[in-house]
N, C-alpha and C positions, 0 to 999 in steps of 0.2 A: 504494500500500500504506500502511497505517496505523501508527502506532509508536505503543505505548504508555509510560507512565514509570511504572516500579515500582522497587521494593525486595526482592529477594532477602536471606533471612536464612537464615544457617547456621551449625548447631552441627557441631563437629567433636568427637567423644569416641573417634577412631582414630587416632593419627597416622600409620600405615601407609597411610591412605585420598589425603593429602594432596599426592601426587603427581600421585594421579590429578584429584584436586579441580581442583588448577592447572593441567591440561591442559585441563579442558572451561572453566573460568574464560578461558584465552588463546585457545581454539577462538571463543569468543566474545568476544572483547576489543574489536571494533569498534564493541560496543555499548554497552559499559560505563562509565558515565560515573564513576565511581571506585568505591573497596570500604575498607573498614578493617576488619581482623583487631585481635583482642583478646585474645592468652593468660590464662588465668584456670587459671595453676600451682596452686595451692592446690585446684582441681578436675581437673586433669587435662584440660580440654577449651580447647579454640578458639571463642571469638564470632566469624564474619564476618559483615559486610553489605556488600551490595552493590546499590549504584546504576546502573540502566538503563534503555537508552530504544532498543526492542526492539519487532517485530512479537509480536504475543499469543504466536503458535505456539513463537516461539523463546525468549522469555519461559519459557513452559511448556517446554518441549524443554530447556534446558539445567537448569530445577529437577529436573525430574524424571530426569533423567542424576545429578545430586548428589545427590540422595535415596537412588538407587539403589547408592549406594556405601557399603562397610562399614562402619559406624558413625559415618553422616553424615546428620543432618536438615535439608530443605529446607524453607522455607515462601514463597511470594510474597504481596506485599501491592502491591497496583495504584491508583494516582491514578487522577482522574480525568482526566486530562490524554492525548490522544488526537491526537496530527499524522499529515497526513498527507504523507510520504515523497519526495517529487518523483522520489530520484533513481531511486528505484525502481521508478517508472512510466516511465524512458527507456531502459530495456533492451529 
């Protein structure tokens, strides 16, 4: 299987959303090669990014899960950097 390395960027402008946020963030945690949140008081809303290194699907699957949450924008932006997985062809 192949992993790719992307960046996950999210706005947060609910802070009732942010529970759920960090659920599907930890559901994925094994992928995640770090994240930095940015409070931006003065606007009411949260910067996050997030670093990963993730098969496409899951990539996609877990943005479009944060998207899907109330007053939270997801966007991916992908290298071009593409390994492939070993451990996941010994299953």
């Amino acid at each position: 299987m192949e992993t790719r390395v992307a960046s996950i960027s999210i706005i947060v402008e609910n802070p009732d959303s942010v529970e759920n946020l960090n659920k599907i963030l930890h559901e994925g945690g094994k992928y995640i090669i770090g994240r930095m949140g940015i409070p931006y008081r003065e606007k009411n809303v949260s910067i996050i990014s997030v670093a990963i290194d993730a098969p496409q699907d899951v990539i996609n699957s877990m943005s479009g899960s944060i998207g899907r949450l109330n007053g939270v924008q997801s966007k991916v932006i992908y290298s071009n950097v593409i390994t492939k997985d070993e451990t996941c062809d010994k299953e």
